[in-house]
C-alpha positions, 0 to 999 in steps of 0.5 A: 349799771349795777350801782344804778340798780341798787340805787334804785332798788334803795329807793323804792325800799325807801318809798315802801318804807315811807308808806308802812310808816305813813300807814301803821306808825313807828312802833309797834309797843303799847307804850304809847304813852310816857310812863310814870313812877308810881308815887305814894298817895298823898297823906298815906303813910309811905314805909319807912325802914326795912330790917333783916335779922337772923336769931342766935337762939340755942332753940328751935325756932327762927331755922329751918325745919330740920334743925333738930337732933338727930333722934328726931323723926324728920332727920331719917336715922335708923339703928345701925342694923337699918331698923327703928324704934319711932323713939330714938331711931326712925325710918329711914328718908331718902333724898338728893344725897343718899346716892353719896355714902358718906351723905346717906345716914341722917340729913344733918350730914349734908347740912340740910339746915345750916341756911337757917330763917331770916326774919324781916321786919318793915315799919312804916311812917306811923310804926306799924310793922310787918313782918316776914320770913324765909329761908336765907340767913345772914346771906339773904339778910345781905341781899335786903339790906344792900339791895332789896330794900332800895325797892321798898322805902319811901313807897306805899305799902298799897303798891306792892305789885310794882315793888315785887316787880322792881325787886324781881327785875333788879336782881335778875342777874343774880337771882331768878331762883333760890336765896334771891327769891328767898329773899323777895319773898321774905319782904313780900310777906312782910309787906302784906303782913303790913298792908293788913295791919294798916287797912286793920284786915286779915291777909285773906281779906286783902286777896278776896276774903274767906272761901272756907271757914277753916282750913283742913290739913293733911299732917307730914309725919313718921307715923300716919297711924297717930295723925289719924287718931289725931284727927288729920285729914290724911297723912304724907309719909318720906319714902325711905329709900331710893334707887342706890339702895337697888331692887331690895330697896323697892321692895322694901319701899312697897311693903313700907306703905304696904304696912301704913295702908293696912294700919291706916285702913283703905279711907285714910289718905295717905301720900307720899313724899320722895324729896326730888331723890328718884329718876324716872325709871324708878318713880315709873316702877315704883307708882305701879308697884304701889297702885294697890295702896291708893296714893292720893299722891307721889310728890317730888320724885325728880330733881325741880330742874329736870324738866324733860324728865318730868314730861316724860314721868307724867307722860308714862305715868298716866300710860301706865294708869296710875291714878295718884296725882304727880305733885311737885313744886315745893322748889320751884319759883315764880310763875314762870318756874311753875308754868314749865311745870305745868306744860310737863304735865305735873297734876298737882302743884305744891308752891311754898310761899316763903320761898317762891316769890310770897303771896304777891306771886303766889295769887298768880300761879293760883291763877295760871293753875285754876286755868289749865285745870291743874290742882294746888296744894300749898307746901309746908310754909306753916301759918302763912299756907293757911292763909294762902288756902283760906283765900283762895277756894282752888286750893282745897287743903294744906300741909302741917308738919308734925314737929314733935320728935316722936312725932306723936303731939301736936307743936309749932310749926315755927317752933319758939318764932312766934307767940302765938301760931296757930294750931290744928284741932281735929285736923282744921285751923280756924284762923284769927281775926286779927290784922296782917297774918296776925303773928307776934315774934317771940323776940324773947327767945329768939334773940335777933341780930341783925348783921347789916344794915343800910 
């Protein structure tokens, strides 16, 4: 009886099966066709080599941004006795490590910088040649050379929206974030950097064209005073120090942008750059100590995975009436890193090209972004920031970095790189003309190596 139950009860599944078949089809998928490989156009030139390099110069130039002595303002070193000089001391930076004494005094002691640039260079059939860069060194240069550039060979530089996603996909299992996508972006670069050099166009004009007539840019720097008399439109400051340095330490934070505020004068932006060193409580007590002094905005208070701490930051931020914007993203990745960021709240995004997955996704947290009325100012990234602000009329200003040691003159933000970066002046960049990002590596002085190839 049982058994003639489920029978029965097996059969009618199976009619009612039948029916929903019969009626809505098998699948429920949009790949209700076969898909195809993307092949290279006919009679266009399909690219040919991808090379990663690292440089073995002695100067800076080629390595990340803190790659300088240690008198130099962005290494955070203060006298013995906690004071500065802005010559050969300067004020002190709080950062992940200053909660470790033995890592607390400059940031070479953590060695900020020993994962110096990797430089890409991708050349096509008629050997025109692209070029990118990002963080990674030797160990993204691995990562190209043996993995990466399988995606990016013998395809038309025009496609580069599938080869990101093959690239992205194939390494998921050992990416997703950091040196992986460190790595991806580098090539992206370099294949826009191409595709202009190819179309003979400027890499603004490939994603839409000119939205402004140049760029204006705010200067991260030790001294705000002179990048005023410089003529930036605003200045960003590091907060020098951070909750292990106690109530003292706030204090002594409040009357830090307290001082600028008053040397500045209450029109000049100022902003401050915290470098994921705070917790919530202390961003909380901190925002509203500092509310007299006008912050455009408090940027990377919080570690970048923390996200419940960042729903919660911006949740108390705006109940306690702080007005600065809540920025982060400078190391975040992709647009689904960004879109987490942005479902907790944080008001103002800071994606850096060369590190977040290169222009190819950067258009498309632009444009998650401009949809849910969230501001985007890009991080650090020099020439290549530039161009991401000139394309896109969302973004309204970018950042240069003030390299110079005292930070008191206007240098390259990539050092001895390139041959020909371009320079703010009064507190604009005009961009070229010129094909790509229109860039030419100094190969002169950067003596290039390249530790594998494939």
């Amino acid at each position: 009886m049982h058994c003639d139950a489920i029978g029965r009860n097996r059969s009618r599944f199976g009619q009612l099966e039948g029916r929903f078949v019969e009626r809505y089809g098998l699948g429920m998928s949009l790949y209700i066709a076969p898909n195809e490989d993307v092949v290279p156009t006919p009679g266009q030139s399909r690219i040919r080599e991808v090379r990663a390099y690292v440089s073995r110069s002695d100067e800076y130039g080629a390595s990340d941004v803190h790659d300088t002595p240690d008198s130099h303002w962005i290494m955070g070193l203060p006298d013995a006795d906690g004071s500065w000089d802005h010559e050969t001391t300067h004020p002190p930076i709080t950062n992940p490590m200053s909660g470790f004494p033995k890592y607390s005094g400059s940031r070479s002691s953590w060695g900020v910088a020993r994962v110096p640039t990797v430089i890409v260079e991708i050349e096509d059939e008629e050997g025109r040649i692209g070029v990118g860069a990002s963080t990674g060194g030797e160990a993204a240069a691995f990562l190209i050379e043996q993995h990466l550039s399988m995606f990016v060979e013998g395809q038309n530089v025009r496609d580069r929206s599938v080869i990101w996603e093959q690239m992205w996909r194939a390494s998921i299992h050992y990416s997703r974030k950091g040196l992986g996508v460190h790595a991806i972006s580098a090539i992206d670069i370099a294949l826009w950097d191409l595709a202009g050099k190819t179309l003979d166009e400027p890499a603004h004009n490939l994603m839409g064209g000119r939205t402004k007539q140049r760029v204006p840019v705010y200067a991260t720097t030790s001294r705000p005073d002179l990048a005023k008399d410089m003529g930036f439109h605003g200045a960003k400051v590091p907060l020098p120090y951070g909750p292990s340095a106690g109530s003292q330490g706030l204090r002594k934070n409040v009357e830090f942008i307290g001082d600028w505020r008053e040397k500045v004068g209450r029109d000049f932006p100022l902003m401050l750059d915290c470098y994921m060193a705070l917790n919530l409580q202390y961003t909380a007590e901190l925002a509203l100590a500092l509310a007299p002094f006008d912050l455009k905005w408090i940027e990377e208070p919080l570690m970048p995975d923390e996200y419940v701490a960042h729903a919660k930051l911006a949740s108390k931020l705006e109940s306690q009436g702080t007005t600065a914007y809540f920025a982060t993203g400078e190391h975040e990745y992709t647009s689904y890193g960004f879109q987490q960021l942005i479902e907790a709240g944080v008001g103002l995004l800071q994606p850096d090209v060369m590190w977040m997955g290169g222009p190819t996704e950067f258009a498309r947290v632009v444009a998650q972004a401009r949809a849910q009325a969230v501001a985007v100012v890009p991080h650090g990234c020099g020439v290549y920031g530039y161009y991401m602000a000139m394309a896109f009329d969302h973004i309204h200003l970018a950042e240069f970095m003030m390299m110079s040691e005292q930070a008191d003159k206007i240098e390259p933000n990539f050092g001895s790189m390139f041959k020909n970066e371009p320079l703010p002046e009064a507190g604009y960049i005009t961009l070229p003309e010129t094909p790509g990002f229109g860039l030419e590596l100094n190969r002169d002085a950067l003596n290039l190596v390249r530790p594998y190839s494939h």
